[in-house]
C-alpha positions as CSV (number, residue, x, y, z in Angstrom):
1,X,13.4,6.1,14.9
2,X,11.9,4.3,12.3
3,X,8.9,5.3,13.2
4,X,9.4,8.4,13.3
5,X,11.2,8.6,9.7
6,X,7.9,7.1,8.3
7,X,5.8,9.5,9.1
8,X,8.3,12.6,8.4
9,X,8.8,11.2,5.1
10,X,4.4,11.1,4.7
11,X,3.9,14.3,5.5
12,X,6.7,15.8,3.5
13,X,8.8,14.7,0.4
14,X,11.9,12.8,0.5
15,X,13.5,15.9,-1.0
16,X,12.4,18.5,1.4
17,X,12.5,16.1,4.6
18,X,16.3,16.3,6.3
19,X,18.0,13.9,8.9
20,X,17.7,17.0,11.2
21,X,14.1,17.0,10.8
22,X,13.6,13.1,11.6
23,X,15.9,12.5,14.4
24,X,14.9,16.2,16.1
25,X,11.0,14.1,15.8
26,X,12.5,10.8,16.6
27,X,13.9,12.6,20.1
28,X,17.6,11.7,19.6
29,X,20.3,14.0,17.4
30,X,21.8,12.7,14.1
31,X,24.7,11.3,15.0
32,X,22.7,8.6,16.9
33,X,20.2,8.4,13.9
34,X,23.3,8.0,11.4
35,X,24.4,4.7,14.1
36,X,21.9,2.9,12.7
37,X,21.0,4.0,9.0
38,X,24.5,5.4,7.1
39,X,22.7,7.5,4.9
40,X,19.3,9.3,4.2
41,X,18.2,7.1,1.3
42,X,19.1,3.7,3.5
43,X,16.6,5.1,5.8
44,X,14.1,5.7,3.4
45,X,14.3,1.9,2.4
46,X,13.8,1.0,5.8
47,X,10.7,3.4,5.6
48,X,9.2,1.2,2.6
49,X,10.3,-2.0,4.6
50,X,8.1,-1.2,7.5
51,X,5.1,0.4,5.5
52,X,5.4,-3.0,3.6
53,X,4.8,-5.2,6.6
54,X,2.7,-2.7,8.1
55,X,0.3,-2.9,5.2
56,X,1.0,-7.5,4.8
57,X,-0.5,-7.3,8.7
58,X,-3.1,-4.9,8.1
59,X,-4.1,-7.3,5.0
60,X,-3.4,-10.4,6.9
61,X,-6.0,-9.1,9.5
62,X,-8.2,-8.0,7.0
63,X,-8.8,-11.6,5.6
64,X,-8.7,-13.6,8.4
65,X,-11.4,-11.2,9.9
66,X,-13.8,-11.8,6.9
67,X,-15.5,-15.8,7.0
68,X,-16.5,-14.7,3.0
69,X,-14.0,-15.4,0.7
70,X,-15.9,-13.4,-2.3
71,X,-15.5,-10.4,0.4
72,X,-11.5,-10.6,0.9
73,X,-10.2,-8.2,-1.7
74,X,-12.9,-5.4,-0.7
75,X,-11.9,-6.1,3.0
76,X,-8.0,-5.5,1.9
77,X,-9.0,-2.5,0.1
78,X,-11.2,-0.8,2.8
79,X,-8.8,-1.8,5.4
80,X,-5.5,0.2,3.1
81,X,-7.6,2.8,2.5
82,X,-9.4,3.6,5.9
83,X,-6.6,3.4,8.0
84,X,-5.6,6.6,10.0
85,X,-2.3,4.7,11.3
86,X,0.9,4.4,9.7
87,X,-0.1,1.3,7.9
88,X,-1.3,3.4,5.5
89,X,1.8,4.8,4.1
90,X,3.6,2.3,1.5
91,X,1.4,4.4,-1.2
92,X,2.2,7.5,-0.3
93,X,6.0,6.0,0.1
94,X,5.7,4.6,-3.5
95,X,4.7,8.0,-5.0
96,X,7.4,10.4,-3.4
97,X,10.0,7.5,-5.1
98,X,8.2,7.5,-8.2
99,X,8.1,11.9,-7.7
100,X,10.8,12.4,-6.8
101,X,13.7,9.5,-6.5
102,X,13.3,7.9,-9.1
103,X,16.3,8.9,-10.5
104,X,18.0,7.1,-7.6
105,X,19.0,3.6,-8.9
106,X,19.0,1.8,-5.7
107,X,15.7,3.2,-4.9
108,X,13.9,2.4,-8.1
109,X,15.1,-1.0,-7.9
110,X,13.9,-1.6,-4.3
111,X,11.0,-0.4,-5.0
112,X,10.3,-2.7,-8.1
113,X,11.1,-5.5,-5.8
114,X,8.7,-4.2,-3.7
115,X,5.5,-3.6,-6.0
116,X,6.6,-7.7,-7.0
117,X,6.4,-8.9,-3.7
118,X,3.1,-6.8,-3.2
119,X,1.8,-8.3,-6.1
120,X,3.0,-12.2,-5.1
121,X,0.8,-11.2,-2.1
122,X,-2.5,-9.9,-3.6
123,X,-2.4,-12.6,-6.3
124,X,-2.0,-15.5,-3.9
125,X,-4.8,-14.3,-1.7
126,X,-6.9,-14.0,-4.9
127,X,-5.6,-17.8,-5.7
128,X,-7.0,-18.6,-2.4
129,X,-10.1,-16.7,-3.2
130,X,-10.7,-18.0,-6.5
131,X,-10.0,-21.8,-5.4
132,X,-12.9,-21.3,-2.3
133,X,-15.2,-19.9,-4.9
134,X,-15.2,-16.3,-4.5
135,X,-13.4,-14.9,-7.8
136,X,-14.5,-16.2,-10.7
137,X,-12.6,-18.8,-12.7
138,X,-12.3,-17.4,-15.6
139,X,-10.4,-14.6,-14.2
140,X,-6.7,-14.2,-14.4
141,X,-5.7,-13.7,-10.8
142,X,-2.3,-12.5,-11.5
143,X,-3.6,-9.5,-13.7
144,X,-6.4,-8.6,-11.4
145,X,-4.0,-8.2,-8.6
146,X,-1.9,-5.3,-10.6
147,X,-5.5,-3.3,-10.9
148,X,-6.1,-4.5,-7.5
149,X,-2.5,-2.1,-6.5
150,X,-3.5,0.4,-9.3
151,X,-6.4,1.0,-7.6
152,X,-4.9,1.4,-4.2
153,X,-2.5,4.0,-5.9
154,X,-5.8,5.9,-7.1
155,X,-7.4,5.8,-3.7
156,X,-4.4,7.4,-2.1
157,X,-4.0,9.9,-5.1
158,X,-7.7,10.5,-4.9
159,X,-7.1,11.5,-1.0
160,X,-3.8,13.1,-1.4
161,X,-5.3,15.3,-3.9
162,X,-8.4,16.0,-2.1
163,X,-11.0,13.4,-3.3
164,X,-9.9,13.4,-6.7
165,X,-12.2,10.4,-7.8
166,X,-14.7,11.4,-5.1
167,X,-18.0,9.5,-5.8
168,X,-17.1,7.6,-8.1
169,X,-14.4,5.6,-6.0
170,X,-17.1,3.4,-4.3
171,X,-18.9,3.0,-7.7
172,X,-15.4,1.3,-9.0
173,X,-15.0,-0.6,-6.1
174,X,-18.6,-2.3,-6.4
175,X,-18.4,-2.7,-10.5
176,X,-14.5,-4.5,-9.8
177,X,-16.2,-6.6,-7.0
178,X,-18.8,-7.6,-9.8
179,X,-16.5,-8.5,-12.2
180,X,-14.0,-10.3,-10.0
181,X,-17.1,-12.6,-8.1
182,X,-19.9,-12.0,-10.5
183,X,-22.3,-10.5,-8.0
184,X,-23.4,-7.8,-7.7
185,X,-23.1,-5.6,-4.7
186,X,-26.2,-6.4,-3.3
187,X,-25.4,-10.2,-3.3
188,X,-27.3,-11.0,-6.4
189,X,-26.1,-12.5,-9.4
């Protein structure tokens, strides 16, 4: 069911997307889908959960696959945004709340739990980075990991939007990686 929710919500709104819609997709009625989440919002939470450790394996894969520490960070961020699964949808989660929820208290505050526990994330693996040599040390890890989430929001607003940043999104992504460990994208310093 969760499942199933997730990608409802992605490819609608939270607005426009109904119980109905999710459990008749999930392949039970509501009544069984209301058993286990008491309201529409509650299951939208659950929706964030699972994106959220969705996107901490997909990442946790990510740097464990790469042996090159300077490397991690663009392996994170071509991982997020590459991936045709559902690990791809805590962006696209975050923007329908900040669209269109955000008037919803408990939302808002779940998801600015969220973005901080994202953020504990990204900057401890750019700790880890930084102390095996590959960020520079000099930089200030816990900043670089908000524009590390900004610029995963601008990817999937770039694609949601129809290559909004086009071209230049790769040009970013090498001039960030220069600035974080720098050298350039070629390997050279």
């Amino acid at each position: 069911m969760l499942e199933a929710a997730c990608t409802i919500f992605c490819r609608g709104t939270y607005r426009s997307t109904t119980t109905a819609e999710i459990a008749k997709y999930a392949g039970v009625t509501e009544p069984v889908l209301y058993r286990h989440f008491s309201s529409k919002r509650d299951l939208y939470i659950a929706c964030l959960e699972e994106a959220w450790g969705d996107t901490r394996e997909l990442w946790d894969n990510a740097v464990a696959d790469e042996p090159d520490s300077t490397l991690w960070l663009m392996a994170m961020g071509r991982a997020y945004l590459t991936t045709r699964d559902r690990r791809g949808q805590l962006a696209h989660l975050w923007l329908q709340a900040l669209a269109e929820v955000s008037d919803d208290p408990e939302i808002r505050k779940f998801v600015r739990r969220q973005l901080q526990d994202v953020h504990r994330y990204v900057a401890d693996v750019m700790r880890r980075s930084q102390e095996a040599g590959g960020i520079l040390p000099e930089r200030d890890v816990d900043c670089e990991a908000w524009v590390f989430i900004s610029l995963g929001l601008l990817g999937t607003v770039g694609r949601r939007l129809g290559g909004v940043v086009g071209g230049d999104f790769p040009r970013i992504m090498d001039a960030r990686r220069e600035w974080m460990t720098g050298r350039r994208p070629n390997g050279s310093a």
